[in-house]
C-alpha positions as CSV (number, residue, x, y, z in Angstrom):
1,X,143.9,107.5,165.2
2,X,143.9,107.3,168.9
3,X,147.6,107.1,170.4
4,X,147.1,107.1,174.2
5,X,143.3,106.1,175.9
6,X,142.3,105.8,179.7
7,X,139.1,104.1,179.9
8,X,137.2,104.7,183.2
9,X,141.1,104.5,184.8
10,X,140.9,104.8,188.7
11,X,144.4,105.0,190.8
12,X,144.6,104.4,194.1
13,X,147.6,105.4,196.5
14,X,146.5,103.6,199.9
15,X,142.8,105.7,201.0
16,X,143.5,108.2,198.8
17,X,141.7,108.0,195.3
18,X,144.6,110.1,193.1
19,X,142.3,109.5,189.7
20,X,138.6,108.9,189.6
21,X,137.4,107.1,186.7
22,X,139.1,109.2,183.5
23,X,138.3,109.1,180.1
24,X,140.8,110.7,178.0
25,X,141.7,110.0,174.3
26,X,145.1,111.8,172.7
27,X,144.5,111.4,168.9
28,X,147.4,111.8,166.4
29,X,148.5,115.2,165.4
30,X,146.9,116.9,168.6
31,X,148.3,119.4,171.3
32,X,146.3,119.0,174.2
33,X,146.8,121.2,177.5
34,X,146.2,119.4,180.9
35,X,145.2,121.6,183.3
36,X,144.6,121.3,187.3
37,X,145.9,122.5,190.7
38,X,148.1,120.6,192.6
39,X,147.4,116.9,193.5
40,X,144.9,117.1,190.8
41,X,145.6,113.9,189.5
42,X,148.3,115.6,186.1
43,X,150.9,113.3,187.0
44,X,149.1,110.2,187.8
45,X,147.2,110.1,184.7
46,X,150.8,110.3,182.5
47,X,152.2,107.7,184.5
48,X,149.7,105.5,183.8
49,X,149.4,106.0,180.0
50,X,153.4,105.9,179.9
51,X,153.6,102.4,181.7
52,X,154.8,103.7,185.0
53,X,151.9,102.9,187.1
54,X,149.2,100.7,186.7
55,X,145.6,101.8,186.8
56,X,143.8,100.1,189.8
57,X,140.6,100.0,188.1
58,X,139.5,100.7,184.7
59,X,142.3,100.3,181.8
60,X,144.9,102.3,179.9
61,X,146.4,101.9,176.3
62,X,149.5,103.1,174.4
63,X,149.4,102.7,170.3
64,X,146.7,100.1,171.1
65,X,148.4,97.8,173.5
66,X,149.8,97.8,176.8
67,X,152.2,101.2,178.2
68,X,154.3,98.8,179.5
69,X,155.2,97.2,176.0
70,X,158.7,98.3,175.4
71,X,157.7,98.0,171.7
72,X,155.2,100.9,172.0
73,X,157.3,103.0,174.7
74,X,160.3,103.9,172.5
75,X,157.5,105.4,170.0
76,X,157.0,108.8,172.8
77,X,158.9,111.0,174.8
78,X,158.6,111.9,178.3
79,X,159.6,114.6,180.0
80,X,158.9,113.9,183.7
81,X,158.1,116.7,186.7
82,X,161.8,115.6,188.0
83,X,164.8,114.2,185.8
84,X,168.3,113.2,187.3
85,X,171.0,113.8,185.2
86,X,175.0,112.5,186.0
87,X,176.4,115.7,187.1
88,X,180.2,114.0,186.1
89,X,178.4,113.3,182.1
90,X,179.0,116.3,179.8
91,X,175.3,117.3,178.0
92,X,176.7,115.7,174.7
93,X,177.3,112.5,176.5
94,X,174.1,112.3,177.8
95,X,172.3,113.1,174.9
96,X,174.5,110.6,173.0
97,X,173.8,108.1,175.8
98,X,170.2,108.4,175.4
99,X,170.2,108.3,171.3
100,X,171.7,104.9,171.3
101,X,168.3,103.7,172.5
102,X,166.7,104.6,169.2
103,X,167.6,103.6,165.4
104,X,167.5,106.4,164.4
105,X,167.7,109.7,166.7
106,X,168.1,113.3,165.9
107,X,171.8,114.0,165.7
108,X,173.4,115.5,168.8
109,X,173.9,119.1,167.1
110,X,170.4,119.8,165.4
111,X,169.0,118.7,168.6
112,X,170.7,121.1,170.9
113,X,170.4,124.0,169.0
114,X,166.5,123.3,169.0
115,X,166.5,123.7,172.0
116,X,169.0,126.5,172.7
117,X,172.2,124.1,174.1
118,X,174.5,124.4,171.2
119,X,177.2,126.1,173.2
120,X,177.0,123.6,176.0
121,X,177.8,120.4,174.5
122,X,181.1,119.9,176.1
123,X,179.7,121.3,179.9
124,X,179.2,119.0,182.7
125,X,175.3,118.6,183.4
126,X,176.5,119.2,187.4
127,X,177.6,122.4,186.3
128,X,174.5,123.8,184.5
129,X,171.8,126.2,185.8
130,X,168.7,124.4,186.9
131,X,167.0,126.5,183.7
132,X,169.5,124.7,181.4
133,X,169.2,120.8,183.4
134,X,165.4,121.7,182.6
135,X,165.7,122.3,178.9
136,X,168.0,119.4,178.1
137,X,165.7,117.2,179.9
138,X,163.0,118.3,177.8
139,X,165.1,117.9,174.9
140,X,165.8,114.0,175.7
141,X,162.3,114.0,175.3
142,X,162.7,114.2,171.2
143,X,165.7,112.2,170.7
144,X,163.7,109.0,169.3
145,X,161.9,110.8,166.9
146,X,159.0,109.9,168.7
147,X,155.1,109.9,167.5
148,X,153.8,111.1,171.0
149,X,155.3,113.5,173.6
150,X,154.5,113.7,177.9
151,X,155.4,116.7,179.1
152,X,154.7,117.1,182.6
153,X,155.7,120.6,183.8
154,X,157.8,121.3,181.2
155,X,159.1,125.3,181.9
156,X,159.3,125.1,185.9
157,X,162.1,126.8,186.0
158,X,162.7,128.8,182.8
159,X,163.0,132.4,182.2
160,X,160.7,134.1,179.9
161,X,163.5,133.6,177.0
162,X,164.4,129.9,178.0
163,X,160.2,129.0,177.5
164,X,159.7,130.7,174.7
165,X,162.8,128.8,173.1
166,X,160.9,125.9,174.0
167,X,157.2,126.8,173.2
168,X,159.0,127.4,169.7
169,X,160.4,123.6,169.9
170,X,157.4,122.2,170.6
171,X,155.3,124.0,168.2
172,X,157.7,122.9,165.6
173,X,157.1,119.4,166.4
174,X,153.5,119.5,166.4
175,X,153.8,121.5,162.9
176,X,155.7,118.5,161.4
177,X,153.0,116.0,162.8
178,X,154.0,115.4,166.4
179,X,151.5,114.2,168.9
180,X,152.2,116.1,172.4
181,X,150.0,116.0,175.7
182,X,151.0,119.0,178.0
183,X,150.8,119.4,181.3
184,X,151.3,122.9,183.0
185,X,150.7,125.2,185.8
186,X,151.4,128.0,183.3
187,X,148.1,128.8,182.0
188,X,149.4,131.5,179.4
189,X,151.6,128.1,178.5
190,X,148.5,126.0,177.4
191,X,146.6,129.1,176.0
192,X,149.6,129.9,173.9
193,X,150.2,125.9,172.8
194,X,147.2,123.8,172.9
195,X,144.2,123.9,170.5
196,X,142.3,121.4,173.3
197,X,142.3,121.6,176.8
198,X,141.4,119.4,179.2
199,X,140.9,120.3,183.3
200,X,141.1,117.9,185.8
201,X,140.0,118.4,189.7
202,X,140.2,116.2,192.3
203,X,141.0,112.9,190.2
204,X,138.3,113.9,187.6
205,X,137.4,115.5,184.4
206,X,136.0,118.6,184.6
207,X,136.2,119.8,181.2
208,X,137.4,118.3,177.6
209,X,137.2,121.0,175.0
210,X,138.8,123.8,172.6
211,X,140.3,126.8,174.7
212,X,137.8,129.1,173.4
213,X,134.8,126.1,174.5
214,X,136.7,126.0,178.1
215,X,136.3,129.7,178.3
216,X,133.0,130.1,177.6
217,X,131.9,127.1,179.9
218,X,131.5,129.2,182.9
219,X,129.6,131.7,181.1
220,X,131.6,135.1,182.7
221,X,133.0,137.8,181.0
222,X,135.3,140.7,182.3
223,X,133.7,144.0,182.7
224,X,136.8,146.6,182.9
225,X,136.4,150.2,183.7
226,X,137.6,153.5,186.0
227,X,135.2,154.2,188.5
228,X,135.4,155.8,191.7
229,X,132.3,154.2,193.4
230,X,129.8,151.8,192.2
231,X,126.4,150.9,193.2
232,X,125.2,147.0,193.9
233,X,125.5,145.3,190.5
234,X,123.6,142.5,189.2
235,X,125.4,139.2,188.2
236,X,129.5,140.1,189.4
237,X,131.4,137.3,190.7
238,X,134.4,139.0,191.7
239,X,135.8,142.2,191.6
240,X,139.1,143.8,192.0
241,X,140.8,146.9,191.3
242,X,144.1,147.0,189.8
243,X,146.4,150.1,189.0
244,X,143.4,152.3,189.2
245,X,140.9,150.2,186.8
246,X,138.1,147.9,188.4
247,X,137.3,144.5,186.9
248,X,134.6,143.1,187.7
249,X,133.1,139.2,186.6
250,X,129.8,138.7,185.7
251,X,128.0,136.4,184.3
252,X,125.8,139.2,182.5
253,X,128.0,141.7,181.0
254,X,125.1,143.6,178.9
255,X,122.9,143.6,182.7
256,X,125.9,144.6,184.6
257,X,126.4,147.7,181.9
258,X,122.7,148.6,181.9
259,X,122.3,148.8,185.8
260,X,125.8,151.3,185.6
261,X,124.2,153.3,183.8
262,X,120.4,153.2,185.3
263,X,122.4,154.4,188.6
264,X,123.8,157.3,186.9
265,X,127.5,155.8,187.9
266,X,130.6,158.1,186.5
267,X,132.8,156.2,185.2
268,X,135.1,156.1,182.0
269,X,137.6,153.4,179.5
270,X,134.6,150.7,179.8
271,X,136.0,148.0,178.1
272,X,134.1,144.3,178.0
273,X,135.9,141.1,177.1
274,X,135.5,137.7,177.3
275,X,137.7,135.7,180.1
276,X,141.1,134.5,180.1
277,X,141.6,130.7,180.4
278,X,143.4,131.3,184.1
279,X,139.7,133.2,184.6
280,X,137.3,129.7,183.3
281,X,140.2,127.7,185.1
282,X,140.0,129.3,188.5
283,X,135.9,128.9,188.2
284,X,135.9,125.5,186.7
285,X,138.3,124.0,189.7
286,X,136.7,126.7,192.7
287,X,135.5,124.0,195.4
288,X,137.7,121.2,194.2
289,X,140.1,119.5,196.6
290,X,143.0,118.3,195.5
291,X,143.8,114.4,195.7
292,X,146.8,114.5,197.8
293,X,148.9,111.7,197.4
294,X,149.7,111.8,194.0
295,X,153.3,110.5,193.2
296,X,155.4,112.4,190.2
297,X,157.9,110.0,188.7
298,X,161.2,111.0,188.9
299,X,163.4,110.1,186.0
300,X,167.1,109.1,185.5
301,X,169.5,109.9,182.2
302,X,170.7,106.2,182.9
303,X,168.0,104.1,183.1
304,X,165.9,102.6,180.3
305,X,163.9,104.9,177.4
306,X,161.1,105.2,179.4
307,X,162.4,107.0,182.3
308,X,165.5,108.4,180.8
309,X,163.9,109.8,177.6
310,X,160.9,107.7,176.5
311,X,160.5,110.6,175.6
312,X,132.8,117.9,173.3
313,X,133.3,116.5,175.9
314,X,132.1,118.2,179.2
315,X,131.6,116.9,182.5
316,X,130.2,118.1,185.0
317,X,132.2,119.0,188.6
């Protein structure tokens, strides 16, 4: 079952075209990563399948109908780039406030100690760390027991503790049948999260697949080794050396390894692998501008659900 569509969905800010005709479908029970640099169009593309923003061209859909149905917007949970928080409200009072939007939220306690808050119930939100504003504005996010989760940026902030209290959260979810689209500049976040991933460059999608698919769709793998000089090599893409080990990326490993050893190179520890996701991501996006312009929603702990807590398939660049 498909819970969030954008058909051919174009946004416009002014001149500036912040999305470019996306497809996207989020289908019950997935994870999906969204991946791009800045401006990229991350942002856009949630507001417009959480009702925020309307496309200029093409159409969007939330459970079916219209994001802007308040019916189908207290069924997800958004976690926006920015949240405001009352600094006077204590986090319990916040997270009450938002609860008595739903019929039937996750009580105050279980909540917070998901998410690693227990012990700061009774502390003002002005007084937090911005770590701990960041995690219970994620946490809002799952108050309504919702079918669908936004999280846009969701660990800016956190310290390798605080997101890994929160990757554990949000597996959770997904384990009891959750529904969460994830966007991130964290590419160790996605790899370690989503089972699909989808990269989008200058308003665009660049690529709609598994991890492993994303990986292999620019065809280079990660030639690793301890060399003093090499000769001209076949095939590399980059190279760089790093605490005394080369890597090189190539888009012909076995090549690469046969010319080392034609030229009679010294050289030891030669290791081959295939690339990391922040390795296919950097060559998937190279040449792409980003769409500058885009426009982050920022939400507020008192306004309605949707901004306080409301809560093979490869294209070519």
């Amino acid at each position: 079952m498909t819970l969030a569509r954008a058909d051919q969905a174009s946004r416009r800010y002014g001149d500036v075209l912040a999305l470019d005709r996306v497809d996207l479908e989020v289908r019950a029970g997935e994870l999906v990563g969204l991946l791009g640099p800045n401006g990229a169009g991350k942002s856009t593309l949630m507001n417009l399948l959480v009702g925020l923003r309307r496309p200029s061209s093409g159409r969007v859909e939330l459970f079916g109908g219209d994001p802007r149905d308040p019916a189908s917007r207290r069924q997800i949970g958004v976690t926006p780039q920015e949240t405001g928080l009352p600094g006077t409200l204590r986090v319990g009072e916040v997270v009450e406030f938002v609860s008595a939007h739903y019929p039937d939220p996750v009580p105050r306690g279980e909540l917070l100690d998901r998410f690693g808050l227990g012990d700061l119930a009774r502390r003002q939100t002005g007084g937090l760390s911005g770590g701990q504003r960041r995690r219970l504005a994620v946490a809002l996010a799952f108050v309504g027991r919702p079918r669908l989760v936004l999280l846009d940026e969701p660990t800016t902030g956190l310290d390798v503790a605080a997101r890994r209290t929160l990757w554990d959260a949000i597996r959770a979810f997904h384990e009891d049948g959750g529904t969460v689209l994830l966007s991130s500049h964290y590419l160790e976040e996605v790899e370690a999260l989503a089972r699909r991933v989808v990269v989008i460059g200058h308003g665009r999608v660049l690529a709609d697949d598994t991890v492993g698919a994303v990986r292999d769709i620019v065809g280079v793998r990660r030639v690793s080794l301890v060399a003093d000089v090499l000769p001209e090599l076949p095939g590399v893409v980059r190279t760089e050396r790093i605490d005394g080990r080369l890597h090189l990326l190539t888009t012909d490993a076995d090549q690469l390894v046969r010319a080392l050893v034609t030229a009679g190179t010294t050289f030891a520890d030669l290791e081959v692998r295939p690339t990391s996701l922040e390795e296919a991501f950097l060559a998937i996006t190279a040449g792409e501008q980003p769409a500058t312009g885009e426009q982050p929603a920022t939400a507020a702990a008192g306004g309605p659900p949707t901004t306080a807590a409301a809560g093979g398939r490869t294209s070519p660049a």
